[in-house]
C-alpha positions, 0 to 999 in steps of 0.5 A, a space after each residue: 448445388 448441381 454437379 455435371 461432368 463434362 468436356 464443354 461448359 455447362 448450359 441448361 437445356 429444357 425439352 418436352 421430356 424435363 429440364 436437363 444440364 448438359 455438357 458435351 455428351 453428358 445429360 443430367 436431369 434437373 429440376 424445372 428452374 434450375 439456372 447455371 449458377 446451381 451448377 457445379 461444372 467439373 471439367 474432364 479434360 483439362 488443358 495440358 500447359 504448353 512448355 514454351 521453349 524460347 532462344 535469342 538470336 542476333 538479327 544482321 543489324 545487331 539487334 537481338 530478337 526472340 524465338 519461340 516454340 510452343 509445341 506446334 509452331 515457331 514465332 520470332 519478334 522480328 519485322 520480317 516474322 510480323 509479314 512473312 510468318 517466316 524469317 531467318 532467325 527462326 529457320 536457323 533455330 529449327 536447322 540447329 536440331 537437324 545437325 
């Protein structure tokens, strides 16, 4: 087994100058045949989870509908939201933090 580091998953590239696993910048020389499945990959950037912050909200007719933020954008599951990318519920949210 063959362990590469990097930022990108893996792949094997063969040049005139030798066979090498590469991953975002990072080079390693391989031997002739070497195939993914030799490969070890050890990711150098790991994915940070997102908090997901989340909040009921009554719509005009009743129904409850649900706002999120995730870090870098809101969402809210009412129809208006699925046409407009915007809606009420969620401006109500984010003026809330404003006060």
């Amino acid at each position: 087994m063959i362990t590469i580091k990097g930022s990108m998953n893996p792949t094997i590239i063969k040049t005139i100058t030798g066979t090498f696993a590469v991953s975002g910048s990072n080079w390693v020389s391989v031997p002739d045949g070497t195939s993914l499945e030799n490969l070890k990959w050890i990711d150098t950037n790991p994915k940070k989870e997102k908090k997901i912050n989340s909040w009921k909200v009554s719509g005009s007719n009743g129904n409850t509908y649900n706002v999120q933020w995730n870090e870098s954008f809101y969402s809210c599951t009412c129809p208006g939201y699925t046409y407009r990318r915007t809606c009420r519920h969620i401006k109500e949210i984010s003026d809330s933090f404003v006060k």
